[in-house]
C-alpha positions as CSV (number, residue, x, y, z in Angstrom):
1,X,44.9,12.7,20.0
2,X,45.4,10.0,18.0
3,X,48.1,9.2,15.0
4,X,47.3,10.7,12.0
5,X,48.7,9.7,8.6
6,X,48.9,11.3,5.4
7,X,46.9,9.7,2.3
8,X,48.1,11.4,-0.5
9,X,45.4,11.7,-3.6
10,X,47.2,9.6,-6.2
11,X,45.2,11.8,-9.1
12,X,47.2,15.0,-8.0
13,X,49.7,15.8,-11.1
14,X,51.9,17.7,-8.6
15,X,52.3,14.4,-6.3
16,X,55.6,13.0,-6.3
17,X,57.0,9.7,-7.6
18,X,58.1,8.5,-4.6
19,X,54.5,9.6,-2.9
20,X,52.4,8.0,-5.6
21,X,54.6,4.6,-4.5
22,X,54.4,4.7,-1.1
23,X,50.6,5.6,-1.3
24,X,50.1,1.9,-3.5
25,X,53.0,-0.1,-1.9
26,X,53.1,1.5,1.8
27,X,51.9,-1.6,3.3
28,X,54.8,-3.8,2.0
29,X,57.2,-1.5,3.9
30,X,57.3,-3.3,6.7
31,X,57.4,-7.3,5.2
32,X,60.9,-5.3,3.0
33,X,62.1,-3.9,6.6
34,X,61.6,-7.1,8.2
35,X,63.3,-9.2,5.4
36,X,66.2,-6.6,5.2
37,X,66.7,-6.9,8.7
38,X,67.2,-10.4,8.8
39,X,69.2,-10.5,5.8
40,X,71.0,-8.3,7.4
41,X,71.0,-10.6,10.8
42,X,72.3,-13.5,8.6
43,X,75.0,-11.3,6.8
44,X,77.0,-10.9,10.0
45,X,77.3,-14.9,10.0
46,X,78.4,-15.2,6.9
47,X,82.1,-15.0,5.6
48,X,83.0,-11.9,4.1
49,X,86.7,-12.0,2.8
50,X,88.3,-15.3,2.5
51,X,91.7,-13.9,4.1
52,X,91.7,-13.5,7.9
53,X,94.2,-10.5,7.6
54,X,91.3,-8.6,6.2
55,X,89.0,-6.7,8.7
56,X,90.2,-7.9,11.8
57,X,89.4,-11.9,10.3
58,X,85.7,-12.0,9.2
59,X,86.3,-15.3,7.4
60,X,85.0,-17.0,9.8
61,X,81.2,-18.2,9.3
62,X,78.7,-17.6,12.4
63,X,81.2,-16.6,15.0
64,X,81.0,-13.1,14.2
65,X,83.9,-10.3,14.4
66,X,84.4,-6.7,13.5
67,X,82.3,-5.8,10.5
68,X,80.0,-8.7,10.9
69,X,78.8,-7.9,14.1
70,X,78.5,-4.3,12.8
71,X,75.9,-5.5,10.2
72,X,73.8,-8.0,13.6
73,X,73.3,-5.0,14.8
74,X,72.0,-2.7,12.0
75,X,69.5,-6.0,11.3
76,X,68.7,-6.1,14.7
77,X,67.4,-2.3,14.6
78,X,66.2,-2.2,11.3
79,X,63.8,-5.6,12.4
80,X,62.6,-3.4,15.6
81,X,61.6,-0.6,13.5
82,X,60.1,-3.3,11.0
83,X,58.0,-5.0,13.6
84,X,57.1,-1.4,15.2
85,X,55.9,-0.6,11.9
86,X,53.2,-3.7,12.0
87,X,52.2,-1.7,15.8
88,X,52.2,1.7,14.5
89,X,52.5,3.3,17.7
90,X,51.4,7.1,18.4
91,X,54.4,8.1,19.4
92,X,56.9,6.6,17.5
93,X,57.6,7.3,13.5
94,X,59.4,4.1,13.1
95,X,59.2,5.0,9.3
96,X,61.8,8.2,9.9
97,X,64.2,5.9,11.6
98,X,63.9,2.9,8.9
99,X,64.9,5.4,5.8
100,X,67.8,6.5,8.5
101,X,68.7,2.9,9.1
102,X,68.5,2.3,5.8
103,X,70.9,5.1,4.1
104,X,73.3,3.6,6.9
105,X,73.4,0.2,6.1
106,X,73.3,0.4,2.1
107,X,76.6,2.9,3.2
108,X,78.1,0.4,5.9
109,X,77.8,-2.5,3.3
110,X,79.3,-0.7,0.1
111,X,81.9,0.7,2.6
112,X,83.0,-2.6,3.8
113,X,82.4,-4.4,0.4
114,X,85.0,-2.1,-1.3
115,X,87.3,-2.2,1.7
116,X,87.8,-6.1,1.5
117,X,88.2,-5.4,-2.8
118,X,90.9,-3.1,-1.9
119,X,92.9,-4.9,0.4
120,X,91.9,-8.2,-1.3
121,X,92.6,-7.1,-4.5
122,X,89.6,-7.4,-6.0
123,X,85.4,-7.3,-6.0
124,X,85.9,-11.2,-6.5
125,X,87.5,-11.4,-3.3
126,X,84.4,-10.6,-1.2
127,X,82.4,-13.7,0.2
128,X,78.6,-14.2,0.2
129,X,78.5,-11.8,3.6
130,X,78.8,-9.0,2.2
131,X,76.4,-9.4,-0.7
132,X,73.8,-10.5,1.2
133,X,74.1,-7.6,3.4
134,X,73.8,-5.3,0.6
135,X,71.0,-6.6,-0.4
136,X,69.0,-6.6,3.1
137,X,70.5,-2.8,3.4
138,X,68.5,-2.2,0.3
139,X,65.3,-4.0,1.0
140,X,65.5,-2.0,4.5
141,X,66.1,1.2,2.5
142,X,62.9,0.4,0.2
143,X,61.1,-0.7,3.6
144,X,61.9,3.0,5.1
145,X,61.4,4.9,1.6
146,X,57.7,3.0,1.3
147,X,56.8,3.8,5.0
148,X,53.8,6.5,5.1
149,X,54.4,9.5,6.7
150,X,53.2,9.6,10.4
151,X,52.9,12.6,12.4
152,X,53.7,11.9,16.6
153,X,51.4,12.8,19.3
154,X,53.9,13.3,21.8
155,X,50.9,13.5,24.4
156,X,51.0,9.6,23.9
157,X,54.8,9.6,25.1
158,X,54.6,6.7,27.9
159,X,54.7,7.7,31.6
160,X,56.8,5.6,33.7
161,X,57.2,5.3,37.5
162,X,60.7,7.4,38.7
163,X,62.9,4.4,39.5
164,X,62.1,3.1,35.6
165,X,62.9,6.2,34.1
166,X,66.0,6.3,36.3
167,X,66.7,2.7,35.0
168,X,66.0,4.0,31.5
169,X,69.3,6.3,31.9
170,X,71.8,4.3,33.5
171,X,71.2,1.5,30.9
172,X,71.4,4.4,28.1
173,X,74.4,5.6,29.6
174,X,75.9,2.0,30.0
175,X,75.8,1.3,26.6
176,X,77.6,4.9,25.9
177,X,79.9,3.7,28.0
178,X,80.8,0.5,26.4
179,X,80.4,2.0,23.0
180,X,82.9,4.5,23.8
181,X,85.4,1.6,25.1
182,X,84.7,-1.2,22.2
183,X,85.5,2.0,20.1
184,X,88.8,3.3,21.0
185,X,89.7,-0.3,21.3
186,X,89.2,-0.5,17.5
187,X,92.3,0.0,15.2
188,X,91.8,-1.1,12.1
189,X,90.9,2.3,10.2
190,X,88.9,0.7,7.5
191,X,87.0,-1.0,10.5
192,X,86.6,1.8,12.8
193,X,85.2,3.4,9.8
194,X,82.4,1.4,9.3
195,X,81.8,1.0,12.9
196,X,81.1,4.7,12.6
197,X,79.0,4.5,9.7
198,X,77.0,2.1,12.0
199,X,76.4,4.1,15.1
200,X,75.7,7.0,13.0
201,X,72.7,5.1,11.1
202,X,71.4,3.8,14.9
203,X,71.7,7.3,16.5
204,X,70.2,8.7,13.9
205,X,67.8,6.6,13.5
206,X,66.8,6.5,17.0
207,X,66.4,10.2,16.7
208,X,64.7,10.6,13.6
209,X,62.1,7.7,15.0
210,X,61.1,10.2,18.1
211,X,62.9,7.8,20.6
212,X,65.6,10.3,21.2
213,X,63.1,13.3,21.9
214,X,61.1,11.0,24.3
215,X,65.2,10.1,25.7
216,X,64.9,13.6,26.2
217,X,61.7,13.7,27.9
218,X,62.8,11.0,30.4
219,X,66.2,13.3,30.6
220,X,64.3,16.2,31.5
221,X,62.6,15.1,34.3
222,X,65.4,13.1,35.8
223,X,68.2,16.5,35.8
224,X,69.9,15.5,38.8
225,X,70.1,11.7,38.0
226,X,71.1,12.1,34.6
227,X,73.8,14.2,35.5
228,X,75.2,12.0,38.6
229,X,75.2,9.0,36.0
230,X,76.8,11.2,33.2
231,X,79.9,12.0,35.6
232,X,79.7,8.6,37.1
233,X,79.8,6.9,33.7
234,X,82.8,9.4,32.8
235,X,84.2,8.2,35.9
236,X,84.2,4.6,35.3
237,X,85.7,5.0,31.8
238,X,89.2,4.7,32.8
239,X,88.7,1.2,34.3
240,X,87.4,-0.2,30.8
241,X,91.0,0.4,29.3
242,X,93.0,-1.9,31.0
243,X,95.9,0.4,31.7
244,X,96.1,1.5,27.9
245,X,97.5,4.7,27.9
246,X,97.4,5.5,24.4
247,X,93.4,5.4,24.8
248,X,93.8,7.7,27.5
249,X,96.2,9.9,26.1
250,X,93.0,10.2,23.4
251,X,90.8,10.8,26.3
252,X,92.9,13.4,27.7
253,X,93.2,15.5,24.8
254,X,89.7,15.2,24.1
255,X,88.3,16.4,27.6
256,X,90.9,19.6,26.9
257,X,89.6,20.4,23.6
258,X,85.9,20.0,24.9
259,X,86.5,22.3,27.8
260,X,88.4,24.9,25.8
261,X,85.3,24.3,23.0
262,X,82.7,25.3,25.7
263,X,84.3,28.1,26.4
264,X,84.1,29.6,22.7
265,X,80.5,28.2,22.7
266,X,79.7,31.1,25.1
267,X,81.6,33.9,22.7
268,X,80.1,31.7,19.6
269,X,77.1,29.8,20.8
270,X,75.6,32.5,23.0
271,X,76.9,35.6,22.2
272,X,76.9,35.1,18.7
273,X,80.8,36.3,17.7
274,X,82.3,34.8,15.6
275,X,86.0,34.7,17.4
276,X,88.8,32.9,14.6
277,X,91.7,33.5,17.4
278,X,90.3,31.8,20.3
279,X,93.3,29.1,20.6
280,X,95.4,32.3,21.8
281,X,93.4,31.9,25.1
282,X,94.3,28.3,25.4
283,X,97.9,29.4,24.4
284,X,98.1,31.7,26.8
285,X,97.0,29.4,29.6
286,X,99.7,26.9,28.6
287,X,102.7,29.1,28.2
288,X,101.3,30.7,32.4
289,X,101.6,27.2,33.5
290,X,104.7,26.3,31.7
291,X,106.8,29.4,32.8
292,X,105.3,29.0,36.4
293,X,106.2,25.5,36.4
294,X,109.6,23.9,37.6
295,X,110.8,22.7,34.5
296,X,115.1,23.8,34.1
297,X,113.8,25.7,31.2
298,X,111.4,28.1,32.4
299,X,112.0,31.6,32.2
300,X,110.5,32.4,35.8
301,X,112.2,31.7,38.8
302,X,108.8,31.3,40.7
303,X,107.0,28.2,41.6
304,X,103.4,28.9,43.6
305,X,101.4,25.8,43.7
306,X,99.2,24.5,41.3
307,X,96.1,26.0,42.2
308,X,97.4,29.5,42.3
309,X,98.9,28.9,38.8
310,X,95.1,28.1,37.5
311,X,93.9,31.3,38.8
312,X,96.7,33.3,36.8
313,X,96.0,31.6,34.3
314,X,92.0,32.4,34.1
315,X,93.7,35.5,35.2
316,X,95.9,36.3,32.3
317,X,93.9,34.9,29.5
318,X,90.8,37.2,30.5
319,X,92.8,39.9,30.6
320,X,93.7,39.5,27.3
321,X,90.3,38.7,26.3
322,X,89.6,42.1,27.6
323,X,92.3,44.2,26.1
324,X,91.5,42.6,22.3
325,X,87.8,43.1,23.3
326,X,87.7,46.4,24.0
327,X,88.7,48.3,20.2
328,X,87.4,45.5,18.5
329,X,84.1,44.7,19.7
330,X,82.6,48.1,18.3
331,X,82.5,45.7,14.9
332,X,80.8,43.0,14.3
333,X,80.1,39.8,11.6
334,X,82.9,39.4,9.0
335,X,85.0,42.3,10.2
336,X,85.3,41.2,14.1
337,X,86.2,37.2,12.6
338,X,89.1,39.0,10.6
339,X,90.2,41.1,13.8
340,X,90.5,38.2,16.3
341,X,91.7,35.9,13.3
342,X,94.2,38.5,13.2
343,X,95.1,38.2,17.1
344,X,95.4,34.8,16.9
345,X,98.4,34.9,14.8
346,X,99.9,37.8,17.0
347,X,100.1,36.0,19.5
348,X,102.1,33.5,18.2
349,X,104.4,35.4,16.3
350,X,104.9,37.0,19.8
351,X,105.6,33.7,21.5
352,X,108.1,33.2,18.8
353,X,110.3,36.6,19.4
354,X,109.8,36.4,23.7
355,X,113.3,34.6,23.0
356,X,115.6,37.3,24.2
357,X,116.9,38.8,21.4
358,X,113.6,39.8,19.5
359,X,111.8,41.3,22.8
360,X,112.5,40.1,26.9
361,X,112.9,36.1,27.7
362,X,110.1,34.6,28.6
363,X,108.8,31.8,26.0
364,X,112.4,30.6,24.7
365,X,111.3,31.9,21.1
366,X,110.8,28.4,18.8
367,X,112.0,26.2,20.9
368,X,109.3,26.9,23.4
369,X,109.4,25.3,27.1
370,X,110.3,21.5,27.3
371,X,110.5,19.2,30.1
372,X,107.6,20.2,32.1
373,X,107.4,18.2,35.0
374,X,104.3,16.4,35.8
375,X,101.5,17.5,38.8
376,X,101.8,16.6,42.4
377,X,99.0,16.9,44.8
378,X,100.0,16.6,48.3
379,X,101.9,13.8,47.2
380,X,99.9,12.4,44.7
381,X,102.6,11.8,41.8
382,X,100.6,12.4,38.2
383,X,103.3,11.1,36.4
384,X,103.1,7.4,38.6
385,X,101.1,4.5,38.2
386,X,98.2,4.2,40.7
387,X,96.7,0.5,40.9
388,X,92.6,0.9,42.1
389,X,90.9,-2.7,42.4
390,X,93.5,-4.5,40.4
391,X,93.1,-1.9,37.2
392,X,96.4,-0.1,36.6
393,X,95.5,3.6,36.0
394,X,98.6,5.1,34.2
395,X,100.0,9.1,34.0
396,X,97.3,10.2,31.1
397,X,94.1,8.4,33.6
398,X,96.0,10.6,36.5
399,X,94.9,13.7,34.5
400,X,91.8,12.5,33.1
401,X,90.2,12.1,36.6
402,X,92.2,16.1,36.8
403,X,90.3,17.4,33.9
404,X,86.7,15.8,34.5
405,X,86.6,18.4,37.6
406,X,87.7,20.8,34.7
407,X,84.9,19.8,32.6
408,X,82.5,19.7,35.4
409,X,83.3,23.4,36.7
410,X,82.9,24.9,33.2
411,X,79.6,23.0,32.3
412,X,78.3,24.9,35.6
413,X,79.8,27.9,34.5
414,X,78.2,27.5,31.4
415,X,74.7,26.1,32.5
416,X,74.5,29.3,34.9
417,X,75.1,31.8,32.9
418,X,73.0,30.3,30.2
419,X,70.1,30.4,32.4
420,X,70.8,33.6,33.8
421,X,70.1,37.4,32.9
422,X,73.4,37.4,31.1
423,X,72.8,34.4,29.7
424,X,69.2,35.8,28.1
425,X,71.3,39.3,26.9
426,X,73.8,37.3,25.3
427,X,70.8,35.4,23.0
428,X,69.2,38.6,22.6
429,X,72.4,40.4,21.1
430,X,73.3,37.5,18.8
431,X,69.5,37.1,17.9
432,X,69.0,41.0,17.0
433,X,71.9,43.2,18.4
434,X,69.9,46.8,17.3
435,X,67.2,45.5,19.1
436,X,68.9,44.4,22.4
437,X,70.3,47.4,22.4
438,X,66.9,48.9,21.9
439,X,65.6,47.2,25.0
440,X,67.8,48.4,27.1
441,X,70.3,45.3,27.2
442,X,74.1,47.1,27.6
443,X,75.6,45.4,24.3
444,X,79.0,46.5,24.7
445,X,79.7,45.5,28.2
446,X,78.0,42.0,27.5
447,X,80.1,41.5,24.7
448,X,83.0,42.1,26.9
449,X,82.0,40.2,29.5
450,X,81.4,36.5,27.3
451,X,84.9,37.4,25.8
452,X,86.8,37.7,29.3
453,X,84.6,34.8,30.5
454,X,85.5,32.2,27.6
455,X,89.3,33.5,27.5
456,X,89.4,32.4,31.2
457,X,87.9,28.8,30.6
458,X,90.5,28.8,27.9
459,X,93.2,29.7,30.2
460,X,92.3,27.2,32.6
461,X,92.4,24.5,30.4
462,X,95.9,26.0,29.2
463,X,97.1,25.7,32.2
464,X,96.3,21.6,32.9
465,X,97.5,21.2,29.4
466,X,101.2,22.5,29.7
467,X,101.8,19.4,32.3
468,X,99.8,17.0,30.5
469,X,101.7,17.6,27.3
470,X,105.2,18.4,29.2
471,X,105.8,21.3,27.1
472,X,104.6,23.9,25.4
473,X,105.5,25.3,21.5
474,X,104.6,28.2,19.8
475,X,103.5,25.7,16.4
476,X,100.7,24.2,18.8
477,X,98.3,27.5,18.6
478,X,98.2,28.1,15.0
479,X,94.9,29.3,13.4
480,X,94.0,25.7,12.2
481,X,93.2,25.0,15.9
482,X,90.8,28.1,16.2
483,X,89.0,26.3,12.7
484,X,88.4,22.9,14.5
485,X,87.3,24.7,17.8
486,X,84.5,26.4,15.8
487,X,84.1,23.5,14.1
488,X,83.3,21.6,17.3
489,X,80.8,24.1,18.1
490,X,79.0,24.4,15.1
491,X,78.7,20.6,14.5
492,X,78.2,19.8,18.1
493,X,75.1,22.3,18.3
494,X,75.5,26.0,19.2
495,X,74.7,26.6,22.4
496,X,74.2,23.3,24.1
497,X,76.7,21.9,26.4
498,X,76.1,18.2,24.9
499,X,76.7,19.2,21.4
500,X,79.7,20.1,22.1
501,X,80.8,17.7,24.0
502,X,79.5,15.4,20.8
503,X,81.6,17.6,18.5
504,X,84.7,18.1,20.7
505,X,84.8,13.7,20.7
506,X,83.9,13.9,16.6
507,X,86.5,15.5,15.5
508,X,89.4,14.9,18.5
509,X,88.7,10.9,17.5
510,X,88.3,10.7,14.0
511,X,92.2,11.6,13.3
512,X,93.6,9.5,16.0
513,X,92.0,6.6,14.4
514,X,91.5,7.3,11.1
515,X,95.1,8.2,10.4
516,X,94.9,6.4,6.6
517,X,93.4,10.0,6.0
518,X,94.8,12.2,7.7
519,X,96.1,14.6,4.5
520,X,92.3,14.4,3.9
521,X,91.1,15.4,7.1
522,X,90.8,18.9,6.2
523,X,88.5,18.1,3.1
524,X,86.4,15.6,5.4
525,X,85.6,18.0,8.0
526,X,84.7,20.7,4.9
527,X,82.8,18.0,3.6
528,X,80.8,17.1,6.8
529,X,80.2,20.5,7.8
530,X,78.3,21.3,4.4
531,X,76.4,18.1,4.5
532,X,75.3,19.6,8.2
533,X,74.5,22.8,7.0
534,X,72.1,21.4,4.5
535,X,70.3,18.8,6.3
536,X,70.8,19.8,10.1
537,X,72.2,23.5,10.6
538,X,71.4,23.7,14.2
539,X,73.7,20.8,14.9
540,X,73.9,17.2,16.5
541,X,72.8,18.0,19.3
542,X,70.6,21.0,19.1
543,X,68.2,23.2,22.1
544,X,64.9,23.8,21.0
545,X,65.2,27.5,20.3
546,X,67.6,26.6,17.7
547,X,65.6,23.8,16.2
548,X,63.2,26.5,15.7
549,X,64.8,29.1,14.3
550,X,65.7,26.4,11.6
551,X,62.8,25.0,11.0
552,X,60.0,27.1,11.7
553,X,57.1,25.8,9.8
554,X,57.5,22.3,11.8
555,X,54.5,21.3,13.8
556,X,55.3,18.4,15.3
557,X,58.5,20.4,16.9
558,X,56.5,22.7,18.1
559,X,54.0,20.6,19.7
560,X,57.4,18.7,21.1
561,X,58.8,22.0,23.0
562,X,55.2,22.6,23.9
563,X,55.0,19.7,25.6
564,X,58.3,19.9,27.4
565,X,57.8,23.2,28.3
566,X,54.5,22.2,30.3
567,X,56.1,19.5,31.6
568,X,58.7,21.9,32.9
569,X,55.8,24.1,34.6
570,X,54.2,21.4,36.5
């Protein structure tokens, strides 16, 4: 099949503006993308602030820093998509990814244009960098509005041999990782900011262009290598840092909120309840490992090893999960969110009065359960610096290494029940629930069932927190952590272990280093979730049955499942 694009009839009264344009001017688009992108190219050599303090210094002219190298690289993609426009290949839409580039750069340029008027004091204050990357931003935005409208063949996708695809992944996954170092590394919020704005405009665009879905392709039939160079990658992440433990400590807390996340995806994402209480489970986990633990002020006076303390823990929270399952999982929609919203804050009212004077001592009331010490495995101090090939690993890489064996038991938890029998009840009750039941699917007990299963992920995580956070408070588990859990679900991509994983780092990251706004953070996240629901409800990083559901009258999606679903067959 070959490429087909759309010629509009310029005659037609009902034809838009922006059609009639790209109809008369459509072959320009790609002389604007390539001239934007090399504006763009040149901006990042160029001074932007004439003060060094500004930005992490981009004063300096052609030995780029910070925001300038930002701006290379934005050029650098919008001149691929520029030149791929000159190709037109069949299964490509470089068009989609130029308007996406596009967007992204006029953003990234205002964004750091204003940024160096603020701290400079003034729109005078900004050198000739960052005027001449607004104005490539714009020519690559006009290049990416003006490009026709292309529909993919994805029968044209490009077959390569085994070892290339394989090599395709590890240098994908190298450049995650080194993304995900150079951007921890960044402090400057104003700069971290529009680092973001940039590899939101690339990742998007890369999508939007079709070089994500045929990423996916490649993905698909490389399972088992994809996933040995995910962990490995994940692995290797600690020895970028250089000993920094506050990066880790970010790391840490991330890998917790991600695990504990993909354990509401299977109440949320798969089941389809909506659960407003689920940091209870995670509460309930922590306050099991602190009492079992051998810190002076636990209220226990029982120490079983670690292991046997994650077990009660799983334990304990899917009990739990069980006994506020049961009476309310006979409603559904807005009255079960307002049930378990409602359990949320019982339990930690109830971890308030478990002091000894409002009910038996077991949580210390407020003051909760301090000094937790820190792991040992068979002598393997968590809490001590290890040194591995001249890399200091501190106390928060000791648990990171802890919790990616977390994260990699409940993504196979996940991923099996997902592709099980429960796995296909669960989407068939949050699809139709009368007709599951109707089927012959038991609704009730498969309700039950993903609440006692996520509460137990939850609790396991709990458990691995208490040490990592040496102690445990009743003020961590308020309902504002159930929000951003569901939050992380919904943005990350219902269902889908890599969405949430995306949304867990989104919204764990963005207020460790964007503290300049962290009174705002609450409007932000309202902000971005609205934006999502308008232009991508099924999330970040969506499955295809979602994508589907969403957008049901799009052909080229549908010939994109089809396609991987024959691959899949043969």
């Amino acid at each position: 099949m070959s490429t087909v694009t759309h010629s509009p009839d310029t005659t037609d009264p009902e034809l838009s503006r922006l059609d009639r344009l790209r109809e008369q001017h459509g072959d320009r688009a790609a002389i604007l993308a390539v001239a934007g992108g090399a504006l763009l190219l040149v901006s990042g050599l160029l001074s932007w602030s004439y003060d060094n303090r500004i930005l992490d210094d981009v004063s300096v002219r052609f030995y780029p820093l910070g925001i300038q190298l930002y701006a290379m690289l934005l050029g650098i993609v919008a001149l691929a998509f520029g030149v791929l426009l000159f190709r037109r290949p069949q299964w490509l839409n470089p068009g989609r990814g130029l308007r996406a580039v596009g967007w992204g750069s006029v953003v990234f340029a205002l964004a750091g244009i204003i940024a160096v008027a603020y701290q400079a004091g003034g729109l005078i204050n900004v050198n000739e960098g960052g005027w001449v990357g607004l104005v490539g931003a714009a020519l690559v935005l006009a290049g990416g509005l003006l490009s026709p409208h292309v529909d993919l063949d994805v029968r044209t996708w490009p077959r390569l041999p085994s070892w290339a695809e394989i090599l395709v992944i590890v240098v994908m996954l190298g450049l995650l990782l080194f993304a995900t170092a150079y951007t921890l590394n960044v402090d400057d919020p104003a700069t971290f900011g529009c680092l973001l704005i940039t590899l939101l405009a690339v990742a998007i665009g890369l999508v939007g262009s079709g070089f994500g879905e045929y990423l996916g392709f490649i993905g698909q039939n490389n399972r088992r290598p994809l996933l040995l160079a995910a962990f490995l990658v994940a692995f290797l992440f600690p020895f970028t840092q250089d000993g920094s433990d506050a990066n880790m400590s970010i790391a840490t807390q991330i890998l917790i909120f991600a695990a504990t996340a993909l354990g509401l995806n299977i109440v949320v994402g798969l089941a389809g309840l909506l659960d407003l209480g689920y940091i209870a489970f995670l509460g309930t986990g922590a306050y099991v490992g602190a009492m079992l633990s051998k810190s002076a002020f636990a209220t226990i006076g029982w120490n079983p090893p670690f292991l046997v303390v994650m077990l009660l823990g799983m334990l304990v929270a899917s009990i739990f999960g069980l006994i506020i399952g049961s009476p309310t999982l006979r409603v559904s929609g807005d009255y079960l969110a307002i049930v378990t919203l409602g359990f949320g804050e019982i339990f930690r009212l109830a971890m308030f009065n478990l002091d000894g004077n409002n009910g038996p001592d077991l949580t210390n009331g407020p003051n909760g359960i301090p000094g937790i010490p820190d792991l040992n495995f068979f002598g393997f101090d968590f809490g001590q610096t290890h040194t591995v090939a001249g890399i200091p690993l501190g106390r928060f890489s000791n648990y990171y290494f802890l919790l990616l064996l977390l994260i990699a038991f409940v993504i196979l938890v996940f991923t099996r029940l997902n592709d099980s029998r429960i796995g296909r009840g669960w989407v068939a009750i949050r699809e139709d629930e009368r007709a599951a039941e109707a089927m012959g699917v038991n609704v009730f007990g498969l309700k039950l069932l993903a609440f006692a299963v996520g509460a137990s992920l939850a609790g396991l995580a709990g458990t691995i927190k208490a040490h990592q956070d040496t102690s445990v408070t009743p003020d961590q588990y308020i309902f504002l952590e159930s929000a951003f859990l569901l939050a992380a679900v919904v943005l990350g991509g219902m269902g889908t272990v890599a969405g949430v994983l995306v949304g867990a780092t989104v919204l764990k990251l963005l207020p460790e280093k964007a503290r300049i706004v962290n009174d705002y953070r609450l409007l932000i996240f309202g902000l971005l979730l609205v934006v999502m629901m308008r232009f991508r409800p099924e999330g970040l990083v969506a499955s295809k049955r979602r994508q589907l559901e969403f957008h049901e009258d799009d052909d080229e999606l549908a010939e994109i499942v089809q396609s991987e679903h024959l691959q899949e067959a043969k």
